[in-house]
C-alpha positions in Angstrom: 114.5 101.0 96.7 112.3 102.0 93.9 110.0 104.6 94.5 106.9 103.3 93.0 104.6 101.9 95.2 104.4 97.9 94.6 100.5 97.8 94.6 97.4 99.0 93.2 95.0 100.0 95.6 91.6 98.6 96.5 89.8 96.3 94.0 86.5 97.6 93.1 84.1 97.4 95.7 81.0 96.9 93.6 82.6 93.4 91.3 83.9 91.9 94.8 80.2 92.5 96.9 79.0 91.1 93.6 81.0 88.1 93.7 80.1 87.8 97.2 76.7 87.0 96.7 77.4 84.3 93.9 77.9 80.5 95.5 79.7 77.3 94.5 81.5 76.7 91.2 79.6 79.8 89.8 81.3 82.1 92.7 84.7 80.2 91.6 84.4 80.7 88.2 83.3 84.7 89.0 86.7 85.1 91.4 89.1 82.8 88.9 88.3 84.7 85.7 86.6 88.4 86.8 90.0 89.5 87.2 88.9 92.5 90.8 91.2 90.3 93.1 94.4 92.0 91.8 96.9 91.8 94.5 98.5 94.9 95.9 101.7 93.3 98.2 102.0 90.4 95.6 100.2 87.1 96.1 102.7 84.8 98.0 104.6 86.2 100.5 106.6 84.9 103.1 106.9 85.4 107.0 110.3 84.7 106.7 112.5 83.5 110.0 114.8 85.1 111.7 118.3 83.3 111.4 120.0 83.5 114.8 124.0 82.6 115.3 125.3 80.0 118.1 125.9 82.8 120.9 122.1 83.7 120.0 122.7 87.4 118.1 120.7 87.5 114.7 122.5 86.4 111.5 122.1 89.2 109.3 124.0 87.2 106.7 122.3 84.3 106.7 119.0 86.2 106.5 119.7 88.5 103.6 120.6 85.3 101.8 117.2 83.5 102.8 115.1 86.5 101.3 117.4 85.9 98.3 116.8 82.5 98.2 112.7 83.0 98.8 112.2 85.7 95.7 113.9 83.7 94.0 111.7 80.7 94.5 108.3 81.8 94.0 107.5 84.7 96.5 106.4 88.1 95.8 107.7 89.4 99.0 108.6 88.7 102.6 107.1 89.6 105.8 110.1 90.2 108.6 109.5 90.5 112.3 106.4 88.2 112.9 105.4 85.7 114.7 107.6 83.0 112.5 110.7 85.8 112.8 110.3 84.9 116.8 108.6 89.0 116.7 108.2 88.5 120.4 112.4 88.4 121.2 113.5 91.1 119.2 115.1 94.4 120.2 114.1 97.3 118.4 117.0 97.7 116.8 117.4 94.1 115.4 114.2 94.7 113.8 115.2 97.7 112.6 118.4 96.0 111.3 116.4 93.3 110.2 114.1 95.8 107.8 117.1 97.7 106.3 118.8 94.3 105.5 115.4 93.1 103.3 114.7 96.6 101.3 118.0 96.8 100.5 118.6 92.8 99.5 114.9 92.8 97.5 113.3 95.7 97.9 113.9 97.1 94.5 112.3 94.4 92.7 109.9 92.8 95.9 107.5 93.6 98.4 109.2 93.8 102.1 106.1 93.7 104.8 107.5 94.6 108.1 105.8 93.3 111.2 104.5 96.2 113.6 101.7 95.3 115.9 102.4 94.6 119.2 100.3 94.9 122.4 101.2 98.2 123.1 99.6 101.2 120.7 102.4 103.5 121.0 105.3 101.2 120.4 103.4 99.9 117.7 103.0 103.4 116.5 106.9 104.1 117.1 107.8 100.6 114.9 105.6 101.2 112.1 107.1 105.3 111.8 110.8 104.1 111.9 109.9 101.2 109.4 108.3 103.4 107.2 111.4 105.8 107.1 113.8 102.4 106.4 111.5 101.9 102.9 109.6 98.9 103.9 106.5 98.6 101.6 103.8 97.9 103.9 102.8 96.4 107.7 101.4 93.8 109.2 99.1 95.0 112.3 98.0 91.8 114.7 95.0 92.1 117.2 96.3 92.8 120.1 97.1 89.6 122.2 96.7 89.3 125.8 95.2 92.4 126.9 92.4 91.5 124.9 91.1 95.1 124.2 86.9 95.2 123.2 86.1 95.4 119.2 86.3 99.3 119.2 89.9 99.1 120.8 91.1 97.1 118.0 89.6 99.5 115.8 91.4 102.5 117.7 94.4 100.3 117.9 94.8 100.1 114.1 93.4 103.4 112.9 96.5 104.5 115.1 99.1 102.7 113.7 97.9 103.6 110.3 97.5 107.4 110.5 101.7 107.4 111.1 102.0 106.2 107.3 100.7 106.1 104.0 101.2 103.1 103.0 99.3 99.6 103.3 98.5 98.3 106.2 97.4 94.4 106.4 95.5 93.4 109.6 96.4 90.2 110.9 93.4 88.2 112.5 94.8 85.1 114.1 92.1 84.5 117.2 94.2 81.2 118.1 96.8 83.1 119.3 95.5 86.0 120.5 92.3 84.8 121.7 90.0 88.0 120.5 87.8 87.5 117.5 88.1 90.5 115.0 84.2 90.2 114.2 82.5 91.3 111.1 81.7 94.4 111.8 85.4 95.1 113.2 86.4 94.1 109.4 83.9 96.8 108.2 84.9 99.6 110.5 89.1 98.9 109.7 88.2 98.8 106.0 87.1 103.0 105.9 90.5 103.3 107.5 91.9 104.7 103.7 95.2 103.2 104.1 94.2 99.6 105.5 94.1 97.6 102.2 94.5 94.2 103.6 93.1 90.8 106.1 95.7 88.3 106.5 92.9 85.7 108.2 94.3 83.2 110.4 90.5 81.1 111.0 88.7 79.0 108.1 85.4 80.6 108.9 84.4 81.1 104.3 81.8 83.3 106.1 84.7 85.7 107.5 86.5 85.2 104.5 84.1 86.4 102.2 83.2 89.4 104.2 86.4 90.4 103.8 86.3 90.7 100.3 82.8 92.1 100.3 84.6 95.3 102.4 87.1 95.4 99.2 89.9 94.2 101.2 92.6 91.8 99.9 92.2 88.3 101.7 95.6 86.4 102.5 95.4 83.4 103.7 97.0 83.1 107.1 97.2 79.5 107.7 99.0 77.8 104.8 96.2 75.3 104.1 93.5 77.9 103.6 95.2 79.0 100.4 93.5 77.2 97.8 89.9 77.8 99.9 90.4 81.5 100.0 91.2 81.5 96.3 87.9 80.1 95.9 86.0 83.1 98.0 88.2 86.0 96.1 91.6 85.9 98.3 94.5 86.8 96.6 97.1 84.5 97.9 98.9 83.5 101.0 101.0 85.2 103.8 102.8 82.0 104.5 105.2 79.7 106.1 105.5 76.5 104.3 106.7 78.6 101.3 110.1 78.6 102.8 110.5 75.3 101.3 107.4 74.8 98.8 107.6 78.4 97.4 107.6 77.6 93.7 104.5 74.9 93.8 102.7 77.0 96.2 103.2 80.3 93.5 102.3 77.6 90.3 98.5 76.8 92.4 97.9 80.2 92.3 98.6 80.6 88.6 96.9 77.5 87.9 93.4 79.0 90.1 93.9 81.9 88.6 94.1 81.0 85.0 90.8 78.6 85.5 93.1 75.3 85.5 90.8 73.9 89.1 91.8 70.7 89.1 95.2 70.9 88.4 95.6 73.7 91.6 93.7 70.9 93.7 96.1 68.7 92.9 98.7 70.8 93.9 97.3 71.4 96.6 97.0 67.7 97.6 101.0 67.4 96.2 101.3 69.8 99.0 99.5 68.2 102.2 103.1 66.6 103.7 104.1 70.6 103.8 101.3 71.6 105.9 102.0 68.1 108.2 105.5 69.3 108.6 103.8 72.8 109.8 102.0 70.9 112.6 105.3 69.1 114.2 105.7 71.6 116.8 104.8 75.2 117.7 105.4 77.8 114.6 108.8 78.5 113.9 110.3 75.3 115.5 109.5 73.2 112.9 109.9 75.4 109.6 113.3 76.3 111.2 114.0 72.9 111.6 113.3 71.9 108.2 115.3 74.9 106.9 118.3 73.4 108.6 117.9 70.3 107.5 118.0 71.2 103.7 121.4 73.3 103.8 120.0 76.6 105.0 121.8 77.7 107.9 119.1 79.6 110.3 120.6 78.8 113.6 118.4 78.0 116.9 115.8 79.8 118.8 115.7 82.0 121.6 113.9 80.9 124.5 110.9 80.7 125.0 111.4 78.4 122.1 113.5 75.9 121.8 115.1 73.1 119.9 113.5 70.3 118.1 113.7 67.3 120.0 115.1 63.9 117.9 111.6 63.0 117.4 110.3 65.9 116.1 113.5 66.5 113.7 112.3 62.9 112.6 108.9 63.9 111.7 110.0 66.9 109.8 113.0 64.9 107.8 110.0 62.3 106.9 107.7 65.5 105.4 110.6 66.8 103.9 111.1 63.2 102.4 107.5 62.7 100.9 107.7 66.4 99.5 110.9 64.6 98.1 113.1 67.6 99.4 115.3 65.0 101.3 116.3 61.3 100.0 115.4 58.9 102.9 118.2 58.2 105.1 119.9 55.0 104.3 118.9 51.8 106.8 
């Protein structure tokens, strides 16, 4: 693992509250060519999936080969151990294994992002320690789900998890599936945490967005189709899931954005629309996992609570994969 740290630190403050105030083409014109929204983890990264063998024990093979296959193929980095790894039904030690496996597959050259953030403070605490010793580069901290703490408790939450380390910490704000709302002044108070560089934002609020930059945070985009709408209000990329298949498009819109080329990225982004269907087969990772499959990569099943695609659903995801022209149509 290389020993300098894959990012830059915060963007200056004063250019992104700047840019914050600016509206329509003139704001994305400011974010395209100022050059502030540097990104610090990379631009596209991917929550990658956890490959799992027929007796249900987790492939390490199969998944150092996958983060292979994803640097290779457009993104910056992966994120291990979240939501789309199926976090929620992994020992400790798989996730352990699961980190060691990435740094030392692409960690010399890539950004490995290592799901902490549970429910639970201290084993959140305890996950994020023991990843930091493996070499991971940074964290991904979600709200809190179920126990629905109060603003300040998320606030606590994090500032916890972030004193054990020095290194970034990305806050994950996904209210559909963990039902709090990090509000705006939740973003404020977790951006004076010094080591808190980052809002993976899982809503399409532009308002939320854009606050997040005014704090000098990085915005990813946490739902693959806000990526080209966060460009637009200074994000810096993605923290997605479609990129498992569409990695090199999805890294040539941001270089298009970037570079000022606007219409070319929306049509990208357009190209890109049966990706985001396939996303919205079935639950997160059913379908991605699924598709993955389908195309040669051999990631296994699920563990319950998540099970297999049914025929119809392996259907839909063959016919996305077909119009992204990933697959040739099956013969009549």
């Amino acid at each position: 693992m290389s020993s300098i740290v894959p990012f830059i630190g915060k963007p200056l403050n004063a250019r992104r509250m700047l840019a914050s105030r600016v509206e329509g083409e003139a704001w994305r014109e400011t974010v395209a060519r100022s050059g502030y929204n540097r990104a610090m983890l990379g631009e596209i990264l991917t929550a990658v999936v956890t490959p799992f063998r027929p007796d249900g024990s987790v492939a390490l093979g199969s998944f150092r080969a996958l983060c292979r296959h994803l640097v290779e193929n457009g993104s910056d980095g992966v994120v291990v151990t979240g939501t789309t790894g199926e976090a929620p039904t992994l020992s400790d030690d798989e996730r352990f294994a699961l980190y060691e496996v990435a740094v030392d597959e692409v960690g010399a050259t890539h950004t490995v992002v290592a799901g902490t953030g549970t429910y639970d403070t201290s084993h959140s605490v305890h996950l994020t320690g023991r990843a930091h010793e493996i070499g991971v580069d940074g964290f991904l901290v979600v709200t809190p789900y179920y126990n629905k703490p109060p603003q300040r408790g998320i606030v606590a939450h994090v500032e916890a998890i972030a004193a054990v380390t020095d290194r970034p910490v990305v806050f994950y704000d996904i209210p559909g599936r963990v039902v709090v709302d990090a509000e705006p002044a939740t973003i404020s108070a977790l951006a004076r945490i010094e080591n808190v560089r980052a809002v993976k934002q899982a809503k399409p609020s532009l308002d939320a967005a854009r606050h997040v930059v005014s704090c000098g945070l990085d915005l990813y985009a946490g739902d693959d189709d806000l990526v080209r709408p966060f460009l637009e209000v200074g994000g810096v990329g993605g923290i997605c899931v479609h990129t498992h298949v569409v990695g090199p498009r999805v890294k040539e819109l941001v270089a298009r954005y970037r570079s000022g080329d606007f219409d070319v990225a929306g049509a990208i982004d357009e190209e890109l629309r049966p990706a985001i269907d396939l996303l919205r087969v079935q639950t997160n990772p059913i379908a991605i996992k699924t598709a993955l499959n389908l195309l040669g990569h051999d990631v296994g099943g699920f563990r319950l609570p998540l099970v297999d695609a049914t025929a119809e659903e392996e259907a839909a995801v063959r016919s996305c994969l077909e119009r992204l022209g990933l697959l040739a149509p099956l013969a009549a």
